[in-house]
Structure formats: structure tokens, C-alpha cells
C-alpha positions in Angstrom: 104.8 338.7 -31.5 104.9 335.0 -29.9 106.8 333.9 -27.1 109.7 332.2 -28.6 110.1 335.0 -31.7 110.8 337.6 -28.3 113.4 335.5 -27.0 117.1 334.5 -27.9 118.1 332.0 -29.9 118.7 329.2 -27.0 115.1 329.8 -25.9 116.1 332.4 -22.5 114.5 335.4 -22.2 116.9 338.8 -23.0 118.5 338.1 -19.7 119.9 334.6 -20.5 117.4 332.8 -18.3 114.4 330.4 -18.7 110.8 331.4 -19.0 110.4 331.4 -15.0 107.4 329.5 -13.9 104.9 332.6 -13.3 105.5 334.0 -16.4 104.9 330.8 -18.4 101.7 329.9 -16.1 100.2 333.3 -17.0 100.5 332.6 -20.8 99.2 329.1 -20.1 95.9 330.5 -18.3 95.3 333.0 -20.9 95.6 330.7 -23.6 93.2 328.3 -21.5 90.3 331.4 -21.1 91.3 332.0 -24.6 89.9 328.5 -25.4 87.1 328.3 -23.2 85.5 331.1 -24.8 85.7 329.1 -28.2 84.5 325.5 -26.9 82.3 325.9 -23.5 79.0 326.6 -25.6 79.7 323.3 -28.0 80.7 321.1 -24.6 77.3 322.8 -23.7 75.7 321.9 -26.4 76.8 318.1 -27.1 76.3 317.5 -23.0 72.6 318.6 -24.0 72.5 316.4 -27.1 72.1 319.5 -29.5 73.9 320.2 -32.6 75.2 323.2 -34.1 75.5 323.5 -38.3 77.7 325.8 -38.1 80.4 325.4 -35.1 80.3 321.5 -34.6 82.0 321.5 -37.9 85.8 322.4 -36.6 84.7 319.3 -33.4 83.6 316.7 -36.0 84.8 317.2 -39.0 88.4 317.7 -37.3 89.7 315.3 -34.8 90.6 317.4 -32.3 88.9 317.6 -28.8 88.5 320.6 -26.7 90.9 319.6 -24.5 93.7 319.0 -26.7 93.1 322.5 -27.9 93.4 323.8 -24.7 97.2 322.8 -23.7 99.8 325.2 -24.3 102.7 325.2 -26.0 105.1 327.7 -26.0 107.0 326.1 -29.3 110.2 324.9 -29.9 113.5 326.8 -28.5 111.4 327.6 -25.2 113.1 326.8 -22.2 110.4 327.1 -19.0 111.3 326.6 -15.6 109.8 324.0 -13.7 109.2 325.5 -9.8 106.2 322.5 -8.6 105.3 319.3 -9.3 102.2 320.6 -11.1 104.1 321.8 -13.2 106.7 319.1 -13.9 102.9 316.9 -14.3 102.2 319.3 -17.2 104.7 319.1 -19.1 104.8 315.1 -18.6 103.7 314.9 -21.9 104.6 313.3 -25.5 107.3 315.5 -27.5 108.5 316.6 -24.1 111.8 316.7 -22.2 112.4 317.5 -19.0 116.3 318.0 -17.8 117.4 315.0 -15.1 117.0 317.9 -12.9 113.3 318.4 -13.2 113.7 321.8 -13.5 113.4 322.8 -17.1 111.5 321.8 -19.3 111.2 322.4 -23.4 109.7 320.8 -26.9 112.0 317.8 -27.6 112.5 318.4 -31.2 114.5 315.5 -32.2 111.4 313.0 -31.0 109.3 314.8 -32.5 111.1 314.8 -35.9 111.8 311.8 -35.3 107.9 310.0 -34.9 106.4 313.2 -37.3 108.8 314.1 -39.6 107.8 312.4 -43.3 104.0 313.9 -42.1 105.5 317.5 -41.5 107.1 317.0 -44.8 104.3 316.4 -46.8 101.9 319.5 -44.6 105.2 321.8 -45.5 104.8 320.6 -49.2 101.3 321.5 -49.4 101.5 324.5 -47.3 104.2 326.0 -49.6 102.7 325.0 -53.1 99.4 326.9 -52.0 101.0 329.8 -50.8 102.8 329.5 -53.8 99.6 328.7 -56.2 97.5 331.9 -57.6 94.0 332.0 -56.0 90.9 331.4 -57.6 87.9 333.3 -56.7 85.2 331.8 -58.8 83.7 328.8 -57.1 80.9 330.0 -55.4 80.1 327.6 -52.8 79.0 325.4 -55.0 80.6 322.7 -53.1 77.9 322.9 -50.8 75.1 322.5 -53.1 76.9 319.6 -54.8 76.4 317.8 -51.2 72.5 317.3 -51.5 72.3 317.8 -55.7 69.3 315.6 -56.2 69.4 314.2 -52.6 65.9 313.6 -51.0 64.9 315.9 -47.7 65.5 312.2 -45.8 69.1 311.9 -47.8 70.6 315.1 -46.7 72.5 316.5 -43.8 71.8 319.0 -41.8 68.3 318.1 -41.4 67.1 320.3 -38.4 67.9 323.4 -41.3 65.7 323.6 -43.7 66.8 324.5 -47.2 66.8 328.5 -48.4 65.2 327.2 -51.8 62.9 324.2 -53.4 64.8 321.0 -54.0 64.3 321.8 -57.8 65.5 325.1 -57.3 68.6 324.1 -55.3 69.1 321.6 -57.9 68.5 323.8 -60.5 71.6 326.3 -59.4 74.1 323.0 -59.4 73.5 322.6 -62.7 73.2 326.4 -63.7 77.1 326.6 -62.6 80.4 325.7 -63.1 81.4 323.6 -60.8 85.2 323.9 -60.2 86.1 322.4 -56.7 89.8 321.7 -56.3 89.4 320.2 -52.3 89.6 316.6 -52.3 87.5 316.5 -49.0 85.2 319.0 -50.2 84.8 316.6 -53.4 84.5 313.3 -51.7 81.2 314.8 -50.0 79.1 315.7 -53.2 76.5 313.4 -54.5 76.6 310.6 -57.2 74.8 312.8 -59.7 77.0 315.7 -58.9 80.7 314.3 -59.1 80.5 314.0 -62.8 79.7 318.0 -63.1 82.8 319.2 -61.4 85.5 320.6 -63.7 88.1 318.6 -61.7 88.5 315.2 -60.4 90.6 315.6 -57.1 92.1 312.9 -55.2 94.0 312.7 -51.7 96.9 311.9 -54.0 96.6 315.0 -56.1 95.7 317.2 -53.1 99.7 318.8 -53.3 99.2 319.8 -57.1 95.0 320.7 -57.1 95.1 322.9 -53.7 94.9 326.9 -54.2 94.9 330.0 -51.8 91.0 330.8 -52.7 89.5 327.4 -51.9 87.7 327.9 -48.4 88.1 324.8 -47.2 91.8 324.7 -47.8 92.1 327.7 -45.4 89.8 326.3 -42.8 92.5 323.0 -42.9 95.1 325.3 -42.0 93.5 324.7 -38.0 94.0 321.4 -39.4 97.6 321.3 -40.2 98.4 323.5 -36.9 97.2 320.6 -34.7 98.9 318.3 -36.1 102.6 319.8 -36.3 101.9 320.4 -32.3 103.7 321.4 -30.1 106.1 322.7 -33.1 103.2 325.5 -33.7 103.1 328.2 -30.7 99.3 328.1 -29.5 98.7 331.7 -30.6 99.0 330.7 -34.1 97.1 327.8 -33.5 94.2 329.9 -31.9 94.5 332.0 -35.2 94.1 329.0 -37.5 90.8 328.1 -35.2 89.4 331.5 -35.4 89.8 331.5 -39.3 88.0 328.1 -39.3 85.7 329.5 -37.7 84.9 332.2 -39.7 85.5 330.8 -42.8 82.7 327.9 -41.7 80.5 330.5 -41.8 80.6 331.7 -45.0 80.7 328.4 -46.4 77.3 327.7 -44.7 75.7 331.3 -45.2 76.1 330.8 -49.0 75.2 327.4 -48.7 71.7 325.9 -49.9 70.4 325.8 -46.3 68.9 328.5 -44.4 70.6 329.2 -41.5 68.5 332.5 -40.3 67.2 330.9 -37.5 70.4 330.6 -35.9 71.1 334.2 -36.5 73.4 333.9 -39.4 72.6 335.4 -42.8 72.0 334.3 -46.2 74.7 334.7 -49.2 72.5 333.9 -51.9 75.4 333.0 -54.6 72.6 332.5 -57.3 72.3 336.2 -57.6 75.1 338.5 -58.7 74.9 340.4 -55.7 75.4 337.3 -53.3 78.4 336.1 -55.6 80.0 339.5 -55.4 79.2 339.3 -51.5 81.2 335.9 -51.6 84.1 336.6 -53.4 84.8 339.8 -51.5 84.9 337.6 -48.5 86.7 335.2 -49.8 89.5 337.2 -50.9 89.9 338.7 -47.4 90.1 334.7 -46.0 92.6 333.7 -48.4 94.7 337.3 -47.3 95.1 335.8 -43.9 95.2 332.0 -44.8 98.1 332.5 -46.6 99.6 334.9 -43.7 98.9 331.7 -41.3 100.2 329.5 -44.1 103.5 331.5 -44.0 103.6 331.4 -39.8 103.4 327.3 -40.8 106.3 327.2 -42.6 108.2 329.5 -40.4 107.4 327.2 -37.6 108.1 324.2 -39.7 111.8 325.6 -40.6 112.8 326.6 -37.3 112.7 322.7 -36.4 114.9 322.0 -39.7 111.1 321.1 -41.9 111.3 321.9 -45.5 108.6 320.8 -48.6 110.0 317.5 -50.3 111.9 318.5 -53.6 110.0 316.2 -55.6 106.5 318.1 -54.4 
């Protein structure tokens, strides 16, 4: 259960009062150990000038820093007491409000819907036609293998991996497929030579109709979407959108054409039928919980009066 679904309605806890100021700390610490634990080996890492294939993904490919991932919010109805001036600074933030009192403080909604609502429209639509959308299971990957399809070794990305296969071979299972990606920003990454191959043709504008519950990327976005709507999503449900990221980012790589066994992953091979049936059965345990998250979303979104456009 998160913080606000345990309280009342006007954001006290069940004796009428606010969150008092040790209670609401405590959450706030764990929640920044809770991060720590995700990001201190990439801060690591980039202070070293390494990179990681696998978990600089959710740092680059998103625009979110570590840091931002680390404040807490409690989400909207929350009233917390304010006992310090530390903790009157922390809240000194945008989509804030503080009382002229200084001594509670709590999400301003209105400002918030205010500078973010049409964009909380828009996530809500696509949010509720995936959840909404049946899921299809029979991509394979092949996304991935569509981003170096007849690439040279000096073309690709990723080069500190090396590549499970030949380049003919890799090649070989693009074209040995049917390609079907729905992702716009899975799309917009494959090759010249392999856009013409896929099924589809997505664009950003068609994301709200093309976007289904099996795609992998389209679960990893649900991190994505949480960010974005802050502070209206509670950070636990934020946290549970980065683990999925996470996890989902592994898959994508571990069926991928690169060989990532050298950084103590393992290999999907989706050219076989065993390695598809390995896939799938992993993708339809993502997509369970993406579309839990994706329902969370929502819930968030409606509590602050944000519904899906009609016309989406």
C-alpha cells in the first residue's frame, strides 16, 4: 500500500493529522537507500569513464538523472509537517506549496495541472489505449537486430560487445523474420536497409493507436511516463517502473545480436525455437506487470482530475 492510499481523503493520517516530520523523513531515507542501491555503480561507472550496455540505457536513453530519481514524493493529498528549516528547504521545490505558516507542506495540484496538464492528457491517453490494446507476443527482439542490419563493425553501437553471430548471420536472421515493431522509438533506431522490412511504419504521431501491452520497450517507458507526471506519481510506484526498466532492458539485450556474456548476462538466442519460447514466456510475465504499473498511472492520474482525451 503507498502512503497517501493509507491515509484519509484530506491527506492526515487516521488521526486527522499531517504526516509528522519523522515519519515522512524515514520514508524519504528509505526511498533515498532505495535509490542508491540502483544508481551508485552507474555514477561509478560514468565518474570512471566506463559504459555499461545494459544499465546506462534507463540514464541515457531517458532524461532523468540520479538525482532527480532520488527526491521523494509522497503524491498528491499528502499533508507533511514541516518541524526545521531543512525541511521547509526540501520541499522548496517546483509543484510545491508550503502554507504562509511554513509548517505544512503538500503537492500543489492546481500548478501542476496547470503547467502539465495537456502532457498528462496525452501519457493518460496512451496509458489507457495500451492497457486497453491486446498484446502481441511475436516480435522477437527483432528490433534489436534491425539496429545494425547490414551495419559495418565501425557503424554499430555498442562496440566494446562483440556480436553473438557473423555479420552475415546476424543479417541473415533480420531478413529470416517478420519484422512487426509497433514502438516508434524502437523504429526510428533501425537501419536504412531495415525500415522497409517492418510490417508497420510507426510514427510519434501514431504512437496512441500502434502501442500494445507486449511491446518491451513500451513497458520500459512506463519509468518514462512516471517521471514525468512527478510528483503526481508516489515514488514507490516510480521505483517499480525503474525496476521493470530495468529488467525488461535486459531481455531486450540478452536476445539481442550482441553477446553480452562477458558481463554475466545470458544469451536468448531468438533464432532458435527454444530461445523464442524463452522470450515470449518472459515477455508475457513483463507485460503482466506493465499493465499493473500502467493501471497505478492512471489511478494516479485520476486522483488529480487527469483523464485520456475523448478523441484518443
Amino acid at each position: 500500500m503507498t502512503l497517501a492510499a493509507s491515509l484519509t481523503a484530506d491527506g492526515t493520517d487516521m488521526l486527522g493529522a499531517a504526516i509528522s516530520a519523522p515519519t515522512w523523513r524515514t520514508l524519504r531515507d528509505e526511498h533515498a537507500l532505495q535509490i542508491a542501491e540502483r544508481t551508485d555503480a552507474h555514477l561509478a561507472r560514468r565518474l570512471r569513464g566506463e559504459k555499461h550496455p545494459v544499465e546506462d540505457f534507463l540514464f541515457t536513453y531517458y532524461p532523468f538523472k540520479a538525482g532527480q530519481l532520488a527526491k521523494w514524493n509522497p503524491g498528491p493529498g499528502v499533508r507533511l509537517e514541516l518541524d526545521t528549516e531543512a525541511d521547509r528547504t526540501y520541499f522548496d521545490r517546483r509543484w510545491y506549496t508550503t502554507n504562509p505558516a511554513g509548517t505544512i507542506a503538500e503537492v500543489d495540484v492546481e500548478s501542476w495541472r496547470s503547467d502539465r496538464g495537456d502532457g498528462a492528457k496525452f501519457i493518460a491517453s496512451l496509458l489507457q489505449s495500451t492497457l486497453r490494446r491486446e498484446a502481441n507476443f511475436g516480435c522477437f527482439g527483432i528490433h534489436e537486430w534491425a539496429m545494425v542490419y547490414k551495419l559495418s563493425e565501425e557503424q554499430r553501437r555498442h562496440q566494446q560487445v562483440p556480436l553473438r553471430l557473423s555479420h552475415e548471420a546476424t543479417d541473415a536472421v533480420v531478413e529470416g523474420h517478420r519484422i512487426q515493431c509497433s514502438h516508434h522509438d524502437a523504429f526510428r533506431f533501425f537501419t536504412g536497409p531495415a525500415r522497409p522490412l517492418n510490417t508497420l511504419q510507426p510514427t510519434r504521431e501514431s504512437t496512441v493507436a500502434n502501442e500494445q501491452p507486449g511491446c518491451l520497450h513500451a513497458g520500459m517507458d512506463l519509468y518514462k511516463w512516471a517521471m514525468k507526471i512527478g510528483p503526481i506519481a508516489p515514488s514507490d510506484l516510480v521505483v517499480d517502473c525503474f525496476d521493470l526498466a530495468l529488467d525488461i532492458r535486459t531481455l531486450d539485450m540478452e536476445a539481442s545480436p550482441y553477446d553480452l556474456r562477458g558481463w554475466g548476462y545470458g544469451v536468448v538466442a531468438i533464432e532458435t525455437a527454444e530461445g523464442k519460447a524463452e522470450y515470449m514466456d518472459r515477455q508475457r510475465a513483463f507485460s503482466e506487470r506493465a499493465q499493473a504499473l500502467r493501471q497505478r498511472l492512471l489511478d494516479s492520474l485520476a486522483a488529480v482530475g487527469v483523464y485520456a482525451r475523448e478523441s484518443d
